[in-house]
C-alpha positions in Angstrom: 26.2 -1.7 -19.3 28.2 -1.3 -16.1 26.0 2.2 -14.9 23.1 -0.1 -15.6 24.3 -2.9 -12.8 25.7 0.3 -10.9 21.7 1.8 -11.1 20.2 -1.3 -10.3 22.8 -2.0 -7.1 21.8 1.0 -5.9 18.1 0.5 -5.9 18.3 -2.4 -4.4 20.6 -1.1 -1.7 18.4 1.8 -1.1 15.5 -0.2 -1.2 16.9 -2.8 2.1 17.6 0.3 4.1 14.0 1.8 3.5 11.7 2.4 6.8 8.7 0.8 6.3 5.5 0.8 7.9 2.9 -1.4 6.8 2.1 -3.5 10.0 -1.9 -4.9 10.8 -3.1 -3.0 14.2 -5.6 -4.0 16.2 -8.5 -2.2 17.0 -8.1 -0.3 19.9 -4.6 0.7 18.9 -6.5 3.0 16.0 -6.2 6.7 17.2 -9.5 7.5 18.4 -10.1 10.3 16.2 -9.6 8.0 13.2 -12.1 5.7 14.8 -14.6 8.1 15.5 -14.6 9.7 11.9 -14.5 5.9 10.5 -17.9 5.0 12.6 -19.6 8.3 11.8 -19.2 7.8 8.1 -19.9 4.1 8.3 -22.1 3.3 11.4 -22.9 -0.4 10.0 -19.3 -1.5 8.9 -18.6 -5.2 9.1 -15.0 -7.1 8.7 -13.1 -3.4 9.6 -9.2 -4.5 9.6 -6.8 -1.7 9.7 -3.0 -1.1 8.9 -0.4 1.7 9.3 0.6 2.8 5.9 3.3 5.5 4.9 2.3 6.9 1.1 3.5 10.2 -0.2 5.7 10.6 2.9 2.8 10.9 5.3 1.6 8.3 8.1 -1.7 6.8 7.8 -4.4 4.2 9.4 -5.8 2.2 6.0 -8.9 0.5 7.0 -10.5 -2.2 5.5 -14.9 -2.7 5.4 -17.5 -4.1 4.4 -21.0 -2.5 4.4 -22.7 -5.5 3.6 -21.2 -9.3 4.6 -20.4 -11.2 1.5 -19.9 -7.5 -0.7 -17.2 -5.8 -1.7 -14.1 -4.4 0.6 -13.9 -0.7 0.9 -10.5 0.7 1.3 -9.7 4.2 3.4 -6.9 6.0 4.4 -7.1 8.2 7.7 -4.4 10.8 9.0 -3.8 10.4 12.4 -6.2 13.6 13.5 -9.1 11.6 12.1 -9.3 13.5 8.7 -9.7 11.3 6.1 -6.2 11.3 3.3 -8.2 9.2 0.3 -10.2 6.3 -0.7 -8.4 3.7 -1.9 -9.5 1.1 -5.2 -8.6 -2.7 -5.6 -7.2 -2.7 -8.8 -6.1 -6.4 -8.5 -7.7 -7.7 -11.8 -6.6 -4.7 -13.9 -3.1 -3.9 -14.9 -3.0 -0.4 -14.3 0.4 0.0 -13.1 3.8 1.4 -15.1 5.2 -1.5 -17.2 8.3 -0.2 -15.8 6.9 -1.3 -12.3 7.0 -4.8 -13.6 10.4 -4.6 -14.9 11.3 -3.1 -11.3 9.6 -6.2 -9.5 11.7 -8.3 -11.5 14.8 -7.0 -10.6 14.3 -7.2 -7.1 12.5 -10.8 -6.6 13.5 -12.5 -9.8 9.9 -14.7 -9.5 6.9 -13.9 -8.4 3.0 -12.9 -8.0 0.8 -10.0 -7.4 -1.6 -11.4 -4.7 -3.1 -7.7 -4.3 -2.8 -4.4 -5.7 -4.7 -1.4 -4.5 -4.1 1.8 -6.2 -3.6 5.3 -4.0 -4.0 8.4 -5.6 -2.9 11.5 -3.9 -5.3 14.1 -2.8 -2.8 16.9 -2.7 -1.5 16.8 -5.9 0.3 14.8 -9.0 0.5 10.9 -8.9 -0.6 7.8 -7.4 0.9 4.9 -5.4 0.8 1.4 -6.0 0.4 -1.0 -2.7 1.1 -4.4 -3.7 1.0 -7.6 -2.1 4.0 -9.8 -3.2 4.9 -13.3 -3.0 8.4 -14.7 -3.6 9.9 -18.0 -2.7 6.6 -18.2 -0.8 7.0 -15.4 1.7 4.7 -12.4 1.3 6.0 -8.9 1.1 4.1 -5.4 1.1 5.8 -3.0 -1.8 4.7 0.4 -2.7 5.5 1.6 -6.0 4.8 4.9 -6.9 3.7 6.4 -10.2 6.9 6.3 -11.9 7.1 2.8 -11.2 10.0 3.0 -8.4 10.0 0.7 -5.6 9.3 2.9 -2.8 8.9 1.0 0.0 9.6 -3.3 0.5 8.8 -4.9 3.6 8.2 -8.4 4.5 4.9 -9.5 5.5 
């Protein structure tokens, strides 16, 4: 019983002292590159919003579109040289992650809701991340869980 409060100290303590990037840029603070690979791909985009991400160790633009107003959001994730990493799903309505994850999620905020989940699988080999947004207490947090169901990353929104 004790190593289990001992394990679950520690994640949370290791979890508070986590870097974090997963703050909204504007437009012309995307790398050009990254922009000019974006607007080759997708000439016609509408609604573009983009955020600097970290998944699988490895800085990234995520950019959010729309090909047509009122359709789905598409989901991409540029390195900063312009090549793209991976395409990214909304897998909000689904519960695809670990059940561990939930368990996890618990531990940390006690209460609270999914508002967003988008799943990232990685290009260059096993796994996939999980980028969630989290309310608790009524303040919004962005928390990556990988595939084991760890709490990567935690940052407040």
């Amino acid at each position: 019983m004790r190593n289990k409060f001992l394990s679950l100290g520690l994640m949370v303590l290791s979890m508070s002292s986590a870097a974090v990037f997963a703050e909204e840029i504007s437009k012309s603070a995307i790398p050009a590159p990254v922009l000019d690979t974006f607007y080759k791909k997708h000439p016609n985009a509408l609604d573009m919003m983009a955020e600097k991400k970290t998944h699988f160790k490895q800085g990234l633009i995520q950019i959010s579109y729309k090909e047509e107003k009122d359709k789905e959001v598409f989901i991409e994730l540029y390195r900063t040289n312009g090549k793209i990493f991976v395409s990214a799903d909304d897998v909000t309505a689904s519960n695809v992650m670990p059940a561990v994850a939930l368990d996890n999620l618990k531990a940390v905020f006690n209460t609270y809701s999914i508002k967003k989940t988008i799943l990232v699988s990685n290009p260059n080999g096993v796994g996939e991340d999980y980028d969630l947004i989290v309310n608790a207490a009524g303040v919004d947090w962005s928390v990556v869980i990988d595939y084991k169901g760890n709490i990567i990353q935690k940052v407040h929104n």
